[in-house]
VEXVEX-505539 format. One record per atom (N, C-alpha, C): residue number from 1; atom name; x, y, z. Coordinates in nm, 3 decimals. Layout:
VEXNU, NUM, CA, X, Y, Z
...
end
This chain:
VEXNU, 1, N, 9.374, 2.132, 2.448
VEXNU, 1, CA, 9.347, 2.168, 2.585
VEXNU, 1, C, 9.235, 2.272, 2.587
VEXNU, 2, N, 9.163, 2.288, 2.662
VEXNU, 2, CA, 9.040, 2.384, 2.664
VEXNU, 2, C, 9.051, 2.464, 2.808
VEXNU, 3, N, 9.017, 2.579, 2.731
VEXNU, 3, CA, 9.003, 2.694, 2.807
VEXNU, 3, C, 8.868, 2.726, 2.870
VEXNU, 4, N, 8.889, 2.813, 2.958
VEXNU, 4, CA, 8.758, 2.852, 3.009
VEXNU, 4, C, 8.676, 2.953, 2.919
VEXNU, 5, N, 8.697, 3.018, 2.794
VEXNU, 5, CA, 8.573, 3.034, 2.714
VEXNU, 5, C, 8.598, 2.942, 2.622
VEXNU, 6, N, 8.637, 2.837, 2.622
VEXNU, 6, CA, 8.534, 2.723, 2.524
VEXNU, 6, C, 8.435, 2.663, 2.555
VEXNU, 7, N, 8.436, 2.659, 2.730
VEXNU, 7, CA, 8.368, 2.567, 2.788
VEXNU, 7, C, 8.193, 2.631, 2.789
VEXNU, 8, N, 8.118, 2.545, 2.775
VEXNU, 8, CA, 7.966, 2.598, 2.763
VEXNU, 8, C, 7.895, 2.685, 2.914
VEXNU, 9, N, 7.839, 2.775, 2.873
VEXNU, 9, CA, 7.755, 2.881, 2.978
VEXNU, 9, C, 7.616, 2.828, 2.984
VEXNU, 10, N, 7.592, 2.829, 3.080
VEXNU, 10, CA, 7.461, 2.793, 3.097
VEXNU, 10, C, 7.398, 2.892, 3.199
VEXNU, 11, N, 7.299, 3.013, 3.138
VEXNU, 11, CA, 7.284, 3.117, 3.194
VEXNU, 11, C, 7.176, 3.066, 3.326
VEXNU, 12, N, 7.130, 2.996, 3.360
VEXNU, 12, CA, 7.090, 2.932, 3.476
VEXNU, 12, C, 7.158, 2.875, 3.593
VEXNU, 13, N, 7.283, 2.903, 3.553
VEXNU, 13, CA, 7.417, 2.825, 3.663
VEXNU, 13, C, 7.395, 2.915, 3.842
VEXNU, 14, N, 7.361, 3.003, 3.815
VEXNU, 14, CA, 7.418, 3.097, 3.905
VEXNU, 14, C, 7.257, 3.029, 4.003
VEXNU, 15, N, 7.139, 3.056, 3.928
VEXNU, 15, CA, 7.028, 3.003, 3.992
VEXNU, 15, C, 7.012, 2.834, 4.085
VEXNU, 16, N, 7.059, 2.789, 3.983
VEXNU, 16, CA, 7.091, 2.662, 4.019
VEXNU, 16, C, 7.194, 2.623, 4.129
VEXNU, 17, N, 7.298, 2.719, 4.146
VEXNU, 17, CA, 7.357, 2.689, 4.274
VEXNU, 17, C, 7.340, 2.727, 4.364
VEXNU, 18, N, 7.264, 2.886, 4.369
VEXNU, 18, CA, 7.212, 2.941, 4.472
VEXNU, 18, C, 7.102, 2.861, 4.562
VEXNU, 19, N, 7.011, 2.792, 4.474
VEXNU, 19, CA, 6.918, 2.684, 4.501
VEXNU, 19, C, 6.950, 2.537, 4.584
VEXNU, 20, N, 7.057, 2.488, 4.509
VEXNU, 20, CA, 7.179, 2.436, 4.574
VEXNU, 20, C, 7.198, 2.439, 4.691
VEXNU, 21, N, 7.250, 2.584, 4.738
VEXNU, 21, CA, 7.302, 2.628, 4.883
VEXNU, 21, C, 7.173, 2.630, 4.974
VEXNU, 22, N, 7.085, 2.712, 4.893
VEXNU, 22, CA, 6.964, 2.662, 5.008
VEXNU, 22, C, 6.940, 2.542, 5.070
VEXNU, 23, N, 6.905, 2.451, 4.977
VEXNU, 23, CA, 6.853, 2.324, 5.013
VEXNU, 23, C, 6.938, 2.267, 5.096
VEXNU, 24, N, 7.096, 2.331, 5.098
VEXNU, 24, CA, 7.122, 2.208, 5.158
VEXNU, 24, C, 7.186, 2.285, 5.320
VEXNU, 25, N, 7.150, 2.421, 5.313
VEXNU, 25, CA, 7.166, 2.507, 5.461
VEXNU, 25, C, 7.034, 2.473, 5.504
VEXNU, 26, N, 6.921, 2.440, 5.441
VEXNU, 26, CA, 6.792, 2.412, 5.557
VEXNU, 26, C, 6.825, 2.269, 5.597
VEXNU, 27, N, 6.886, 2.178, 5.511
VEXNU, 27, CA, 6.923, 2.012, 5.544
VEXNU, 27, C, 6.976, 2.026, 5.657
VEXNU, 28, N, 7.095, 2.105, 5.662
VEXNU, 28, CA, 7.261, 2.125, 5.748
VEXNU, 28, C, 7.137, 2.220, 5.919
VEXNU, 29, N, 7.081, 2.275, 5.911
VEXNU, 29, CA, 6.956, 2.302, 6.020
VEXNU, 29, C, 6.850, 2.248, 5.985
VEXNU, 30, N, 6.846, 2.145, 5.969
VEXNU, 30, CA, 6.701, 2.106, 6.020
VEXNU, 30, C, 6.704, 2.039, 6.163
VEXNU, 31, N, 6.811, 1.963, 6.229
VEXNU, 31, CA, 6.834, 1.948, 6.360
VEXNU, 31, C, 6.798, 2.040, 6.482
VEXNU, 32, N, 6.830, 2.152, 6.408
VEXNU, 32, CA, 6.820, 2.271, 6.524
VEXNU, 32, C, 6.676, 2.284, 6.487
VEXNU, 33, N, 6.607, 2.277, 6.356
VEXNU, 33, CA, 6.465, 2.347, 6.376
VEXNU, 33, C, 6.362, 2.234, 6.357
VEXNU, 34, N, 6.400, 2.111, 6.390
VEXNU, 34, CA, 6.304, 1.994, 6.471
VEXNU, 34, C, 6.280, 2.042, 6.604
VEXNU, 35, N, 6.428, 2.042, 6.642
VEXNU, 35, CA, 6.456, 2.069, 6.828
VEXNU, 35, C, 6.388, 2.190, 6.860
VEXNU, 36, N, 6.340, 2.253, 6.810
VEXNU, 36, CA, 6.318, 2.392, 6.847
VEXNU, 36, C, 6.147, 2.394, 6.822
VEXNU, 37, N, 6.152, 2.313, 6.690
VEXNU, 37, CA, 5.973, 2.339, 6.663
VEXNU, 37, C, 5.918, 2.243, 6.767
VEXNU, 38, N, 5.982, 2.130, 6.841
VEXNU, 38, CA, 5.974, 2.032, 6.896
VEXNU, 38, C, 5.959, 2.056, 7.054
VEXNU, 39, N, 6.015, 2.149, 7.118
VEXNU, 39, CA, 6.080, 2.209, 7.231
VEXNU, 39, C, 6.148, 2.114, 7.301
VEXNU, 40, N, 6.239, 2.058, 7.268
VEXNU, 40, CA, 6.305, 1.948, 7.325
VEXNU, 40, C, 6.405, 2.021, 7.434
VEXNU, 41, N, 6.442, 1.944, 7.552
VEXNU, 41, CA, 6.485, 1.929, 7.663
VEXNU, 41, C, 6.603, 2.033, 7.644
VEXNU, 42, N, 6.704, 1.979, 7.595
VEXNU, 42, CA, 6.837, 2.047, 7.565
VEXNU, 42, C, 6.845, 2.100, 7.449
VEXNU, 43, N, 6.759, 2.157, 7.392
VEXNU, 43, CA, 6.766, 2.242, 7.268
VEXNU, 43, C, 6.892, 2.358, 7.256
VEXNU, 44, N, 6.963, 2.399, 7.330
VEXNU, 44, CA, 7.074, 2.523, 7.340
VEXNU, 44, C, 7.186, 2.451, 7.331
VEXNU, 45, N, 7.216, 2.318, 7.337
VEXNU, 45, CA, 7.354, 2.263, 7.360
VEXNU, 45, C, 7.298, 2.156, 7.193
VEXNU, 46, N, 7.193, 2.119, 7.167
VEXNU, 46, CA, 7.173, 2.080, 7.068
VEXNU, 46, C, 7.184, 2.192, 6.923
VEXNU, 47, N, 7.189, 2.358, 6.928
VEXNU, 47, CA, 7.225, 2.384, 6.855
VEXNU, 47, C, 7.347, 2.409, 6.823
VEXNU, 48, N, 7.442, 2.446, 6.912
VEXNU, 48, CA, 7.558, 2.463, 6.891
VEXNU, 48, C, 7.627, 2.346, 6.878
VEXNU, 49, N, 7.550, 2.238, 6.929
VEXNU, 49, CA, 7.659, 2.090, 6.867
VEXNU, 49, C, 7.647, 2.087, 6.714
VEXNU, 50, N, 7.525, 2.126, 6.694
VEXNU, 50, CA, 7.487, 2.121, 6.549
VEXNU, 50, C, 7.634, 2.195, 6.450
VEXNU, 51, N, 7.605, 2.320, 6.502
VEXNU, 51, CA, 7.675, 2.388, 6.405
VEXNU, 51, C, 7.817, 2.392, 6.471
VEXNU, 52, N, 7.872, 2.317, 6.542
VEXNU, 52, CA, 7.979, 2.283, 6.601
VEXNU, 52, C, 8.066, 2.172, 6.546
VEXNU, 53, N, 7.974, 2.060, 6.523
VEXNU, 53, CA, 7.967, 1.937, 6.503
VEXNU, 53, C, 7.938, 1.850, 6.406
VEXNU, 54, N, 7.809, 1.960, 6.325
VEXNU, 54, CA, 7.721, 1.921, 6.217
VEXNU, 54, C, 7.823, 1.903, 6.123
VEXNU, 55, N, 7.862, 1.912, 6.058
VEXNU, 55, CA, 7.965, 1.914, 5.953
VEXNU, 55, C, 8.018, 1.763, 5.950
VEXNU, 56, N, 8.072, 1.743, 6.053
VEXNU, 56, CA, 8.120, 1.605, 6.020
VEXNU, 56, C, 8.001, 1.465, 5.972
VEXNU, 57, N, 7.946, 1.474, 5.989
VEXNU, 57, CA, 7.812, 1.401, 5.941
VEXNU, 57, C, 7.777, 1.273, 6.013
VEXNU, 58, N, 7.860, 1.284, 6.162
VEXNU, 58, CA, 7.801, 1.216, 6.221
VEXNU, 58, C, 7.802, 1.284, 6.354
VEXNU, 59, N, 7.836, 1.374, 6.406
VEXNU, 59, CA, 7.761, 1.521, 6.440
VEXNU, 59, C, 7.622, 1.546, 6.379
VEXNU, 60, N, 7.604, 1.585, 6.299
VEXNU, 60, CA, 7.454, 1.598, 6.216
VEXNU, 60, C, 7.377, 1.457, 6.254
VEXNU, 61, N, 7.413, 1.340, 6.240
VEXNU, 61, CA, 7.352, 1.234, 6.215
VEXNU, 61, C, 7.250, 1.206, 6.384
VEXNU, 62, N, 7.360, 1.261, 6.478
VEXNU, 62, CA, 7.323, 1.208, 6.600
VEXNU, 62, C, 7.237, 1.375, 6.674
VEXNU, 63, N, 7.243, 1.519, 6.625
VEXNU, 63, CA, 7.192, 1.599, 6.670
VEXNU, 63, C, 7.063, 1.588, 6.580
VEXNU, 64, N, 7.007, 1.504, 6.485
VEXNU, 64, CA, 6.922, 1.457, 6.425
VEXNU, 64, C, 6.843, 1.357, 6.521
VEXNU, 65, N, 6.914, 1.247, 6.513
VEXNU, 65, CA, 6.856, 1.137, 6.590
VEXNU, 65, C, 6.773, 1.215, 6.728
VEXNU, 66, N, 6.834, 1.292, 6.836
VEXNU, 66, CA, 6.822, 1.372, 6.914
VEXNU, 66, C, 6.724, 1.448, 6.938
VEXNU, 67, N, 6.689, 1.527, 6.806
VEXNU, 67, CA, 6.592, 1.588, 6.837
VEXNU, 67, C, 6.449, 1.535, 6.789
VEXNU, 68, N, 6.470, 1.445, 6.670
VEXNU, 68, CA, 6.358, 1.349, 6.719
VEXNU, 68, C, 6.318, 1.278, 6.745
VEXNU, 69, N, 6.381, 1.217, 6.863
VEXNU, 69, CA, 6.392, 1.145, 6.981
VEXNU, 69, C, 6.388, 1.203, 7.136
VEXNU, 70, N, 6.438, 1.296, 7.140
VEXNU, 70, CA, 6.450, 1.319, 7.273
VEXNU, 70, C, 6.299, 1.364, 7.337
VEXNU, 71, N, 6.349, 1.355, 7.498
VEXNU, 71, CA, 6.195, 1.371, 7.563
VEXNU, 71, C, 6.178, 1.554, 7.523
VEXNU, 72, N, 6.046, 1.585, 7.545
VEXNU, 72, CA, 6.000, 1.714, 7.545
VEXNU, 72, C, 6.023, 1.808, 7.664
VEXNU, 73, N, 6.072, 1.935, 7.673
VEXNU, 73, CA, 6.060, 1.981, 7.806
VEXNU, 73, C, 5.909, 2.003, 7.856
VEXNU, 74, N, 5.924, 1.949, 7.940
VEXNU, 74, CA, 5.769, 1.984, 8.037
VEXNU, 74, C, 5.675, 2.005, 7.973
VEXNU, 75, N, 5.633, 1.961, 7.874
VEXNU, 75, CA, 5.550, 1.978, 7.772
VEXNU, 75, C, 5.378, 1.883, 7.855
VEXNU, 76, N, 5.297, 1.959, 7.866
VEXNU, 76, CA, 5.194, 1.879, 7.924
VEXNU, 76, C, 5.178, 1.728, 7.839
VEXNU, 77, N, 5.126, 1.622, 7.780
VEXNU, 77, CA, 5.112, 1.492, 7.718
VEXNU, 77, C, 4.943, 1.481, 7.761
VEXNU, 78, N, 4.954, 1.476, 7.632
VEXNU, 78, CA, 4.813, 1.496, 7.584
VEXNU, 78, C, 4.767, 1.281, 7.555
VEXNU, 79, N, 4.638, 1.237, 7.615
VEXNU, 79, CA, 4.668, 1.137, 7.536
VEXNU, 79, C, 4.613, 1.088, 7.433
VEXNU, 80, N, 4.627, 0.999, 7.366
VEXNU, 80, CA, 4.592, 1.023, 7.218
VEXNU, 80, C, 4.452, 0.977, 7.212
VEXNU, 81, N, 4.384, 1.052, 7.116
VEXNU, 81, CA, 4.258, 1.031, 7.122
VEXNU, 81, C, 4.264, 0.919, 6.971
VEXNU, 82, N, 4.168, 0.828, 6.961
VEXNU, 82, CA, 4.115, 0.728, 6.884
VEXNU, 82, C, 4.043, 0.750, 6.811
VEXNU, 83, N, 3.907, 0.812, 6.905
VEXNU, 83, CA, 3.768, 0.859, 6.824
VEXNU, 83, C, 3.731, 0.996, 6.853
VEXNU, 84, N, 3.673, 1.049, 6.789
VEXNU, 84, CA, 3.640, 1.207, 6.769
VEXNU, 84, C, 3.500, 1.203, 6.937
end
């Protein structure tokens, strides 16, 4: 049976999960900071669904879909230019 000092250290562990947690707290908000870099309509009820909701992963899936999808608030619409 093996114990916990037999088992191998890997002095990079601590880095590696910290790294870990990042990546995946900017994943777990990136909904809120589409919606926000985006200025979408309902951005205030889109973050707290997020972190309300986000977790279940289809909460996340649809405050995703949402924000880049949804219309813009009052955002003037520019139209697209072709040629310089």
């Amino acid at each position: 049976m093996l114990t916990f000092s037999e088992l191998p250290y890997d002095a990079n562990l601590p880095a590696i999960v910290w790294a870990l947690y990042l990546v995946s707290a900017v994943l777990y908000c990136s909904p809120m900071l589409i919606g926000f870099a985006r200025n979408v309509e309902y951005k205030w009820p889109l973050y707290f669904g997020n972190l309300l909701l986000g977790w279940t992963g289809i909460g996340w899936a649809y405050a995703l879909y949402y924000a880049l999808f949804a219309d813009l608030e009052h955002a003037p619409r520019r139209p697209l230019a072709l040629a310089a």
